[in-house]
C-alpha positions as CSV (number, residue, x, y, z in Angstrom):
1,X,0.0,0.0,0.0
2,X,2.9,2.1,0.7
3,X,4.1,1.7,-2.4
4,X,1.0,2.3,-4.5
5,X,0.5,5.7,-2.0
6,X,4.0,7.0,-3.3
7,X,3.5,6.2,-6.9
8,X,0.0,7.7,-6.8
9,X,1.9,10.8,-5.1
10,X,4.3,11.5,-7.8
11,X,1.8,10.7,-10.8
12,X,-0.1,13.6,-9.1
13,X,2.8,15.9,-8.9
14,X,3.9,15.1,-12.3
15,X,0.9,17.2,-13.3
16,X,1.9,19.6,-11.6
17,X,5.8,20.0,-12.8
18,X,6.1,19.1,-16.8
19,X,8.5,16.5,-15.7
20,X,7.3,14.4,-18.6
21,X,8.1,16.2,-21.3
22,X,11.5,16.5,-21.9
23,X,13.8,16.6,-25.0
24,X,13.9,13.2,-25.7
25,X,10.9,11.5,-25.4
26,X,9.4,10.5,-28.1
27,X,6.1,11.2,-29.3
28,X,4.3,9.7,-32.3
29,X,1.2,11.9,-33.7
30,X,-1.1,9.8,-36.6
31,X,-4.5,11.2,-36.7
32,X,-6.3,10.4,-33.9
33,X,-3.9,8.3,-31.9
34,X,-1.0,9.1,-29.9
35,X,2.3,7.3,-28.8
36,X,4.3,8.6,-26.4
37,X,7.2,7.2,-24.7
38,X,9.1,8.8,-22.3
39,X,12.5,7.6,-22.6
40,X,14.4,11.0,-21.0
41,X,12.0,10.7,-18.5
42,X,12.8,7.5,-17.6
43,X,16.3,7.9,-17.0
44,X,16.3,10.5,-15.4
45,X,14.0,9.1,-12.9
46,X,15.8,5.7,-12.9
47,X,18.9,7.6,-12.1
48,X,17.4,9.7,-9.4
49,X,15.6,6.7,-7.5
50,X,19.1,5.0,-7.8
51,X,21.1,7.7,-6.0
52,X,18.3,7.6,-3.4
53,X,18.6,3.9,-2.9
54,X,22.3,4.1,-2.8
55,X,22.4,6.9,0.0
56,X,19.9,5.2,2.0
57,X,21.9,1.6,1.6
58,X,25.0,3.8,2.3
59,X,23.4,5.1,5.8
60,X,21.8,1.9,6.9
């Protein structure tokens, strides 16, 4: 649950701060549909969580 609480947290913020679309990401416009894949976004966010993880492993 704790898990699902943070994850619902930052999907909330991330409509707040345009975190989400950064140079990078690709996004795939054809008519009525659209793709979007957040690559950037990804690694930033992978390398953020990582340097969290490693701090608190570090501190333990």
């Amino acid at each position: 649950m704790i898990i699902g609480a943070i994850i619902f947290a930052i999907g909330f913020l991330m409509h707040f701060f345009s975190i989400g679309r950064l140079p990078g990401d690709i996004v795939v416009k054809k008519g009525n549909t659209t793709f979007y894949f957040p690559i950037v976004t990804s690694v930033i966010i992978s390398i953020v969580l990582s340097i969290i993880v490693y701090f608190l492993g570090k501190f333990r």
